[in-house]
C-alpha positions as CSV (number, residue, x, y, z in Angstrom):
1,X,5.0,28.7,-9.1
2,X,6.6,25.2,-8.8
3,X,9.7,24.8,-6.3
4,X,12.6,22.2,-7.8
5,X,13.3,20.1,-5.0
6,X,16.7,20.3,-4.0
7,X,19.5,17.5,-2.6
8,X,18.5,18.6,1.0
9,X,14.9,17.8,0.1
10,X,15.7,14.2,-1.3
11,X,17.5,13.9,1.8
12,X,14.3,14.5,4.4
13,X,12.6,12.3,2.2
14,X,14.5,9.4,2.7
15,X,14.2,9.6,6.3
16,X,10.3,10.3,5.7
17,X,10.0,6.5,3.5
18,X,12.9,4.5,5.6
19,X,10.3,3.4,8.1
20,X,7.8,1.8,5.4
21,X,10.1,0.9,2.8
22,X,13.1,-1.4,2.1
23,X,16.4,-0.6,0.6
24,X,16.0,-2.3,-3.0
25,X,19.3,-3.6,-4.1
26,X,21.9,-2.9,-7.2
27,X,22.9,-6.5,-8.6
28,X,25.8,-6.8,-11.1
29,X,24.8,-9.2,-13.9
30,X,27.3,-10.9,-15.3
31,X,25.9,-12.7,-18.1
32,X,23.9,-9.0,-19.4
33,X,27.3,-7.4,-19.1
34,X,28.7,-10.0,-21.4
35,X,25.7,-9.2,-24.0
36,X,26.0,-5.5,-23.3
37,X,29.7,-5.3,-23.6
38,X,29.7,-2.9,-20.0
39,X,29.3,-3.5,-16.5
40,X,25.6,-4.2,-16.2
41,X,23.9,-2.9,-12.5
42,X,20.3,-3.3,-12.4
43,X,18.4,-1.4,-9.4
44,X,15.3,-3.4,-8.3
45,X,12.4,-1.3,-7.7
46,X,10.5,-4.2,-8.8
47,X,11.3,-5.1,-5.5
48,X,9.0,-2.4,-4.1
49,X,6.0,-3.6,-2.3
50,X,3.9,-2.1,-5.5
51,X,5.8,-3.1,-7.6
52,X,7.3,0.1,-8.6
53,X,10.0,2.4,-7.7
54,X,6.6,5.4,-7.4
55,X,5.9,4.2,-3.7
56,X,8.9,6.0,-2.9
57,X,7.5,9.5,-3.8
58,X,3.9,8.9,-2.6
59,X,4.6,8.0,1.0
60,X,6.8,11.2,0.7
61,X,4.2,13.5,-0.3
62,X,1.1,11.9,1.7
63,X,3.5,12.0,4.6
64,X,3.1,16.0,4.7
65,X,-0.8,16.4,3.8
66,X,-2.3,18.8,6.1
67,X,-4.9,17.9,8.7
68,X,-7.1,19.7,5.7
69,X,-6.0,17.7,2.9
70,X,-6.3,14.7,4.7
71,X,-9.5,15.4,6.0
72,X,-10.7,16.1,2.2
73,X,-9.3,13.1,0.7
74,X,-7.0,12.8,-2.2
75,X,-7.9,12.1,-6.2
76,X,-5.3,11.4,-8.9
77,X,-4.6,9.7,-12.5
78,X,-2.6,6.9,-13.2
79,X,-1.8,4.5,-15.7
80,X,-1.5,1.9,-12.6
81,X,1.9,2.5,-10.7
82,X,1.3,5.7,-9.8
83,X,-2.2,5.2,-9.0
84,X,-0.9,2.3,-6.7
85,X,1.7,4.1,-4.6
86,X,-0.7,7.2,-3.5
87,X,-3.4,4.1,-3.0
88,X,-0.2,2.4,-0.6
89,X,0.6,5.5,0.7
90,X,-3.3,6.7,1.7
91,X,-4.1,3.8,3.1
92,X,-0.6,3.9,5.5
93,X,-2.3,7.6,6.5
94,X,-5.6,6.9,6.9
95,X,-6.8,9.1,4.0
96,X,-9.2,8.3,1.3
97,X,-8.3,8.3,-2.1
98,X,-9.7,8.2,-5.2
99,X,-7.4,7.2,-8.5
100,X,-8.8,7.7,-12.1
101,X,-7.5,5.9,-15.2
102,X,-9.1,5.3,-18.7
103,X,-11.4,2.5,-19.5
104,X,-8.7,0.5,-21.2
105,X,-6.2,0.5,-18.0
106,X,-3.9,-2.6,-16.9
107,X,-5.9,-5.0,-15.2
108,X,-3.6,-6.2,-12.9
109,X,-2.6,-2.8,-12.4
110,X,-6.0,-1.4,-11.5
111,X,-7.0,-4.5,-9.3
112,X,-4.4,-3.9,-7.5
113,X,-5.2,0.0,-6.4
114,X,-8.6,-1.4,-5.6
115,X,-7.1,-4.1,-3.2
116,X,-5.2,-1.0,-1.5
117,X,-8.5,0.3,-0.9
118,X,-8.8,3.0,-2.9
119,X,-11.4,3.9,-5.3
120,X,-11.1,3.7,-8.7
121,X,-12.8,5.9,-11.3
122,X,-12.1,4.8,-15.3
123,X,-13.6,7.2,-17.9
124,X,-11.3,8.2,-21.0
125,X,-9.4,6.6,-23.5
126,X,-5.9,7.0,-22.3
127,X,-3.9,8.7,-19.3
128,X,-4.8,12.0,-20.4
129,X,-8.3,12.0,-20.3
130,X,-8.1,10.3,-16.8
131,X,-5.7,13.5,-15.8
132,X,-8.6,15.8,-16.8
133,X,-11.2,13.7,-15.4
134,X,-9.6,14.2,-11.8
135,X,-8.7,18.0,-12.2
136,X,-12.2,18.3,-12.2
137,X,-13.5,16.4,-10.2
138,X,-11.1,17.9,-8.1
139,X,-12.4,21.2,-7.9
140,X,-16.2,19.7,-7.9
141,X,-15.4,17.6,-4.8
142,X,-12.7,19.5,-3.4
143,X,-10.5,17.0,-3.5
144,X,-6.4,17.5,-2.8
145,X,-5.2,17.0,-6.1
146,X,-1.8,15.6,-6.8
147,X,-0.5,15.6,-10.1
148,X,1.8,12.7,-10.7
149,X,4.4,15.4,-12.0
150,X,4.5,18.5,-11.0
151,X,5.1,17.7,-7.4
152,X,8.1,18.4,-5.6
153,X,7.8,16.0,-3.1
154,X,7.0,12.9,-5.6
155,X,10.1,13.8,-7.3
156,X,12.5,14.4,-4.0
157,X,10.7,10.6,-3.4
158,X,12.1,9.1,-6.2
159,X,15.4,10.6,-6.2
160,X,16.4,8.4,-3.1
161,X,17.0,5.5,-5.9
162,X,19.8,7.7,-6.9
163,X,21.1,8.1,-3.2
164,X,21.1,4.4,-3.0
165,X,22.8,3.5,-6.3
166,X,25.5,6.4,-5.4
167,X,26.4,4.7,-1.9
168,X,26.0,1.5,-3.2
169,X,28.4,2.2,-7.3
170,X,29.9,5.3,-6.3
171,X,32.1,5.4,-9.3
172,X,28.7,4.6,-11.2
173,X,29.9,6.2,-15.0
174,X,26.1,6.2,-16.0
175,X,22.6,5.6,-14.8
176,X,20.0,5.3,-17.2
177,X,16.7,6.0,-16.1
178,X,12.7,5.3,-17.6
179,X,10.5,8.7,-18.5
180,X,6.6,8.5,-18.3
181,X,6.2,11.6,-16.5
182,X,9.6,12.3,-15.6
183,X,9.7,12.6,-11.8
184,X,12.4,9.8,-11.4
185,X,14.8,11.0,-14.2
186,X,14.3,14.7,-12.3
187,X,15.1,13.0,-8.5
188,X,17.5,11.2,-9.9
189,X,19.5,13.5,-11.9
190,X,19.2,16.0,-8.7
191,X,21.0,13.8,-6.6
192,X,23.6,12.7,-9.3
193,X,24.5,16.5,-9.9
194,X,24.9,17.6,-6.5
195,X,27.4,14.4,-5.2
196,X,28.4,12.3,-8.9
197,X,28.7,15.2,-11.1
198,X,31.2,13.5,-13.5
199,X,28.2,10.3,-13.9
200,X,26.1,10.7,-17.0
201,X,22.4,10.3,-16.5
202,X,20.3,9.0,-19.7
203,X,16.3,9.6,-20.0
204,X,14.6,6.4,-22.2
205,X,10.8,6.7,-23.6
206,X,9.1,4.6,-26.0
207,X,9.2,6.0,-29.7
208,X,5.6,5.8,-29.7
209,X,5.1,8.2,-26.8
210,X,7.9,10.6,-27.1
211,X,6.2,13.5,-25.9
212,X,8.9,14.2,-23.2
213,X,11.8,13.4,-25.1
214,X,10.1,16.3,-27.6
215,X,9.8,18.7,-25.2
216,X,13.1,18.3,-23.8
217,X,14.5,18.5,-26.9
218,X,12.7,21.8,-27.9
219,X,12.2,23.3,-24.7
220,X,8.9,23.9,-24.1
221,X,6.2,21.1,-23.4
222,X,4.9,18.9,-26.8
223,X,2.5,16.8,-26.6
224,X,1.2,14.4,-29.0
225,X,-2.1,12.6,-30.2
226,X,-0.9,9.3,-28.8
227,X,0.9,6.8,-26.3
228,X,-0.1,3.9,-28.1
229,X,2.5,1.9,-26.6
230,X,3.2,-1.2,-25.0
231,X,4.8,0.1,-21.8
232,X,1.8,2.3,-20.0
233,X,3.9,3.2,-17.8
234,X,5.6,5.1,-20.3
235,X,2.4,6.3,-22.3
236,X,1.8,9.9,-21.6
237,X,0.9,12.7,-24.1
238,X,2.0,15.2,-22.7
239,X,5.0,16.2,-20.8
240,X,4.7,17.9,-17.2
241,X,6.4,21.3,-16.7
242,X,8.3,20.9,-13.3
243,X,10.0,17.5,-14.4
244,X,10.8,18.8,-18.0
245,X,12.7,21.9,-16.3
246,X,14.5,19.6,-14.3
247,X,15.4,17.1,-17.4
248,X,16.2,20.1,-19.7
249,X,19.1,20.9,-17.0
250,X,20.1,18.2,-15.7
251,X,20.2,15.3,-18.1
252,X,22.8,14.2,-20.4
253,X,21.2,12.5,-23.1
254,X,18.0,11.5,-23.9
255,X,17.3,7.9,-26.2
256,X,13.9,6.6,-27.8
257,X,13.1,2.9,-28.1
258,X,10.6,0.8,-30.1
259,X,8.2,-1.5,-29.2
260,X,10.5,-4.3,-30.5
261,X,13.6,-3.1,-28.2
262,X,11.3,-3.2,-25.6
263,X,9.9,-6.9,-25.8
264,X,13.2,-7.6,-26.8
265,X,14.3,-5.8,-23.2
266,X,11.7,-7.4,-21.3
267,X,13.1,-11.1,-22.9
268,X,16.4,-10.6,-22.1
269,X,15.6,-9.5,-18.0
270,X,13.8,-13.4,-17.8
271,X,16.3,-14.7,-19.5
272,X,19.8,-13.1,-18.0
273,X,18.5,-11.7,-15.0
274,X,15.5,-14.2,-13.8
275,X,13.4,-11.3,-13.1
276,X,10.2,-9.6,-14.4
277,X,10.3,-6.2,-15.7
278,X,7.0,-4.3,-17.4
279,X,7.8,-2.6,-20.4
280,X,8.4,1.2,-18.5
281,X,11.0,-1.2,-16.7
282,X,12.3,-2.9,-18.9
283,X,13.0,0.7,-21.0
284,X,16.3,1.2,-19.5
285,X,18.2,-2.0,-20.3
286,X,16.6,-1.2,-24.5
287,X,18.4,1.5,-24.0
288,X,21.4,0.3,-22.8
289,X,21.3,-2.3,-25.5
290,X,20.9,0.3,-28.0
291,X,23.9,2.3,-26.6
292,X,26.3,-0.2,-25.8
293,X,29.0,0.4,-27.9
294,X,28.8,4.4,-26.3
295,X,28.9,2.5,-22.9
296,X,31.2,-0.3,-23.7
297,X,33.6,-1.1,-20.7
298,X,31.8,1.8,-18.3
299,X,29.9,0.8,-15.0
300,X,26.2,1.4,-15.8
301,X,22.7,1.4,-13.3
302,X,19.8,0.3,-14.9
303,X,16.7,1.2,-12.8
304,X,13.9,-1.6,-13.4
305,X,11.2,0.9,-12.5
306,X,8.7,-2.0,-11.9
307,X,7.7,-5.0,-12.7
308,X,3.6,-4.8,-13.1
309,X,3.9,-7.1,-16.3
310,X,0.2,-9.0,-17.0
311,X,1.1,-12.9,-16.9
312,X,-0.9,-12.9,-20.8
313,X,1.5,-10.0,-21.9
314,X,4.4,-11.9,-20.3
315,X,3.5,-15.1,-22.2
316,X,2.9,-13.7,-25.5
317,X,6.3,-11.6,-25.0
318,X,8.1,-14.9,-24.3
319,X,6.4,-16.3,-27.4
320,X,7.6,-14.1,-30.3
321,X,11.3,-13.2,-31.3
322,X,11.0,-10.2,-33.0
């Protein structure tokens, strides 16, 4: 059975990253508060040396491998970011890791694990056939698997964005946070609870991978025959249990956005903000767009989970008003 990290937990994992990892800053944008019509905050985990706010949660967990586990290696899945903060955090450790992803991965994204020095194993059409490949090879190899949901410390990683946007807003009214597989919306909303309880926390995933917002809003985990969208950080098809428990608790509301919102999202971050979000980044500002007039005149945290955007996605983004 799965352990929910707690505060305390979120807490030792902070003092477990501090040493490899800056403090990525909260800006207040004035010109995207005049378009959103509320105090716009935007946490940069683009900042991240990955990239990506998921560094956060792999340094945590690889941190506190056994002798054993370290000894045996490590294998995961990832759609890139993920893939790229266990390849960060293994190569800190001295531990060997090997990272599947389907044959149609980022580029950028997978080039960069590689230059980490991990090894890189693409079979499979999307992020769930990679998540099977490396469950099994797993148990052929005997490999440490780590899921890049259901585990505690990933999640207590993560949620030391919300400690940092709590010192640095704390009368934050909302934070609004992306969902591929859930872990920062679970360490997030974990923190808010225990020390900003009155602060709302919103979930955003892409309405063509909604798998997680289904299952939170059923209960039980719902996957779906596709992720085809734009934002792979986003694209899962199926939601992981641990996270979901946590969501289904501890989140306020939960908001889908199309693939239009989110150009539209990514657009608006070059052109208000001066700063490059992927589409899984760019998710939370869509939503906050689409919610504005619910947020108007409240101080609201937009975490820019990363900003692994392709220079040819970038320009063709840039290039269409939808």
């Amino acid at each position: 059975m799965l352990t929910r990290p707690t505060f305390l937990d979120v807490l030792r994992a902070r003092r477990r990253i501090s040493p490899y990892l800056i403090r990525t800053p909260l800006h207040y944008y004035a010109s995207l508060s005049k378009v959103l019509g509320f105090e716009a905050y935007v946490k940069h985990e683009n900042h991240q040396p990955t990239g990506s706010f998921k560094v956060r949660g792999g340094i945590n967990l690889v941190s506190q491998l056994t002798p054993d586990e370290r000894h045996r290696g490590v294998i995961t899945a990832s759609t890139g970011n993920h893939g790229q903060s266990v390849a960060y955090a293994t190569r800190l450790f001295g531990v060997k890791a090997f990272i599947c992803v389907s044959e149609n991965a980022n580029p950028d994204k997978v080039e960069a694990i590689r230059s980490l020095g991990a090894e890189i194993i693409a079979e499979g059409r999307d992020f769930e056939d990679a998540r099977l490949n490396a469950e099994k090879l797993a148990k052929e190899k005997g490999y440490r698997y780590i899921h890049s949901g259901n585990e505690p410390h990933l999640i207590a990683g993560v949620g030391t964005i919300g400690l940092e946007i709590i010192e640095d807003l704390p009368d934050v009214d909302a934070i609004v946070v992306p969902v591929g597989g859930g872990s920062m919306a679970a360490g997030v909303s974990t923190v808010v609870r225990t020390v900003a309880p009155k602060a709302k926390v919103f979930a955003v995933q892409a309405e063509n991978a909604p798998s997680v917002y289904l299952s939170w809003r059923k209960g039980e985990v719902v996957p779906t025959e596709s992720a085809n969208t734009m934002a792979d950080g986003l694209a899962t098809r199926r939601a992981f249990e641990l996270p979901l428990e946590i969501i289904r608790d501890q989140v306020d509301d939960f908001v889908l956005v199309s693939e239009d919102e989110l150009r539209n999202a990514v657009r608006m971050y070059v052109e208000k903000a001066h700063t490059i979000a992927e589409g899984a980044g760019a998710a939370p500002l869509a939503a906050g767009y689409k919610m504005r007039d619910r947020l108007r005149g409240k101080r609201v945290a937009m975490v820019l989970s990363g900003g692994n955007l392709t220079a040819d996605m970038l320009r063709t983004i840039l290039s269409k008003k939808d």
